[in-house]
KEDREN-850429 format. One record per residue (C-alpha): residue number from 1; residue in one letter; y, z, x. Coordinates in pm, 1 decimal, m for minus. Layout:
resi:NUM	resn:a	y:Y	z:Z	x:X
...
This chain:
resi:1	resn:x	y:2043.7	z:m2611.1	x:m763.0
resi:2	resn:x	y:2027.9	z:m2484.8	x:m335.3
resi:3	resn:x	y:2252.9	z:m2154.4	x:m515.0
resi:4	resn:x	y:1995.6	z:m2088.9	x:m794.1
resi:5	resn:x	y:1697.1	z:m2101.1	x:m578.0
resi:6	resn:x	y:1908.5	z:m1867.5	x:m307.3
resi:7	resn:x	y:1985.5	z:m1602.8	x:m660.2
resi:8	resn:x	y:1596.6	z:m1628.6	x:m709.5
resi:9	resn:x	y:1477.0	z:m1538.1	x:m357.6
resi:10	resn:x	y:1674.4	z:m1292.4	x:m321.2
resi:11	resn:x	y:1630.5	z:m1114.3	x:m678.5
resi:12	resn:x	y:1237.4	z:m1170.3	x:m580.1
resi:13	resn:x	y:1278.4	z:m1016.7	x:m232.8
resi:14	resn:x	y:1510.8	z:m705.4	x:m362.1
resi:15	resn:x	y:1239.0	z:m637.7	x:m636.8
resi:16	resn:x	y:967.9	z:m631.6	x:m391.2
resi:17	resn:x	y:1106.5	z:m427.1	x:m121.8
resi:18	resn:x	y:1358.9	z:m211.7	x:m328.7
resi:19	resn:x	y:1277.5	z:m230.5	x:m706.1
resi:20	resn:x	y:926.6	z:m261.8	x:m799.5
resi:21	resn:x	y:781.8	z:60.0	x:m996.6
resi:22	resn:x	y:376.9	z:47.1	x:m1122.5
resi:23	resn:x	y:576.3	z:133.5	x:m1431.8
resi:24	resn:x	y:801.4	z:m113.6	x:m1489.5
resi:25	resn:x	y:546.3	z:m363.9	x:m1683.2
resi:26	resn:x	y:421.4	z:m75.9	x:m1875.1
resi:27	resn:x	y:803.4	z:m22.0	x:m2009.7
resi:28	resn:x	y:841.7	z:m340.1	x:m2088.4
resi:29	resn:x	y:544.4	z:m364.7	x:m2299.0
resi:30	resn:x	y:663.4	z:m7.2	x:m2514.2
resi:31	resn:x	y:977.3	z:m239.8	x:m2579.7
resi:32	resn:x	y:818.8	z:m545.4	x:m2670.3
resi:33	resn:x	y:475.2	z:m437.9	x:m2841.4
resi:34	resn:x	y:344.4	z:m848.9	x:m2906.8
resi:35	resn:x	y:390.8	z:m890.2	x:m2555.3
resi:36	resn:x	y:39.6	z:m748.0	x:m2450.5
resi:37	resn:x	y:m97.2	z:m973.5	x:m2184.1
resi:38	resn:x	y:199.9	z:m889.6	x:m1944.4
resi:39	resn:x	y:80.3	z:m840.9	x:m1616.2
resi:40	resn:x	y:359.2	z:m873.8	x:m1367.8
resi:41	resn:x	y:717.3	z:m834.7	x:m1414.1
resi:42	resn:x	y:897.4	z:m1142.6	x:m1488.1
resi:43	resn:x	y:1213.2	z:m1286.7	x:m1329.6
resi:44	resn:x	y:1463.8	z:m1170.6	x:m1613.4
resi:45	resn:x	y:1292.2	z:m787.9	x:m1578.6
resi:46	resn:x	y:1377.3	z:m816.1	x:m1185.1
resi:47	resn:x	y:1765.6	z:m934.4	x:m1270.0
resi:48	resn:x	y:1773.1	z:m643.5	x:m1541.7
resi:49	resn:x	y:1649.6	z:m378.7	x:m1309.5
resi:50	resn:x	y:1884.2	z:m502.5	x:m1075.4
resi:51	resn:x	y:2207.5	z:m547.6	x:m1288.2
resi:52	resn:x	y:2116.7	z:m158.0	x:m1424.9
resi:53	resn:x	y:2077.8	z:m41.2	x:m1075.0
resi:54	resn:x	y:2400.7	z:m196.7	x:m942.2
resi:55	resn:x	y:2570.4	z:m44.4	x:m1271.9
resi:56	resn:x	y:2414.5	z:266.8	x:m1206.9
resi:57	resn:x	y:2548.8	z:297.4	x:m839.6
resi:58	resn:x	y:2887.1	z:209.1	x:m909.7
resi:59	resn:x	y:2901.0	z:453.1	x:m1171.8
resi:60	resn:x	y:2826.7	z:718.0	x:m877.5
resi:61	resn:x	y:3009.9	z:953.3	x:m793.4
resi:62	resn:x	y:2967.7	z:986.1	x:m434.6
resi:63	resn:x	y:2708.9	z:739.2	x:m289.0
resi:64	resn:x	y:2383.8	z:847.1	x:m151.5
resi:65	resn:x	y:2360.8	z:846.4	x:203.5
resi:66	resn:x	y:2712.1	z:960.2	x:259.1
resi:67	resn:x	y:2715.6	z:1305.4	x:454.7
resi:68	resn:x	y:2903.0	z:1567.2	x:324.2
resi:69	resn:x	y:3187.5	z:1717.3	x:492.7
resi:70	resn:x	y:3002.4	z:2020.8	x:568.0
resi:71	resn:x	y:2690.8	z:1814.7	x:709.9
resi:72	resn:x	y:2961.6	z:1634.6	x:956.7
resi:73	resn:x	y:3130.9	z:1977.3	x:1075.5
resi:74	resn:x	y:2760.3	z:2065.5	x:1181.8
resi:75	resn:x	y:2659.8	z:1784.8	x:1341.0
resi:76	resn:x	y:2966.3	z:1762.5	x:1559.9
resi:77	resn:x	y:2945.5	z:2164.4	x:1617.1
resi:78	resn:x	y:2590.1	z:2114.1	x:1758.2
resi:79	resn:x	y:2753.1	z:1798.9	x:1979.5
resi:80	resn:x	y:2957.1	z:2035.1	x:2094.1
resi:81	resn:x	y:2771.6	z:2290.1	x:2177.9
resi:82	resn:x	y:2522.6	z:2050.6	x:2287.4
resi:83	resn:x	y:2758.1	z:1919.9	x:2576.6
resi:84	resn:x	y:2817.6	z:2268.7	x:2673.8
resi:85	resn:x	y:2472.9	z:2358.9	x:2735.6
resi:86	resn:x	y:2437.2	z:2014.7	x:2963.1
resi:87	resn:x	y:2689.8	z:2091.3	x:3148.7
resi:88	resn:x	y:2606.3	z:2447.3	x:3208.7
């Protein structure tokens, strides 16, 4: 039971801080029409959003937040040139 509540918190806690759209109730209700009095997104629409999310950034190709190697070569040139104006 200790691991279930653990899954829930931290399902809850992703959702909140990473997954939560204003639009995300309003899909669910296009997919499920005699659900009309939804409000707030329920526990099995956070672990969906999640599992699609973790799906969708394996499925990547490169991962967001990785530099390029072009974005590395000119962040070490301007190091470089950096330390050569300090020490001038």
């Amino acid at each position: 039971m200790p691991f279930g509540l653990y899954c829930y918190t931290i399902t809850v806690a992703w959702y909140a801080l990473h997954g939560h759209q204003p639009s995300d109730v309003a899909e669910h209700r296009q997919r499920a029409p005699w659900y009309t009095t939804k409000t707030d997104p329920s526990l099995s629409d956070m672990i969906a959003k999640l599992r699609r999310v973790i799906i969708a950034a394996r499925c990547m190709p490169t991962r967001p937040g990785q530099p390029t190697e072009q974005e590395i070569r000119t962040v070490q040139q301007a190091w470089a040139a950096a330390s050569t104006n300090a020490a001038a």
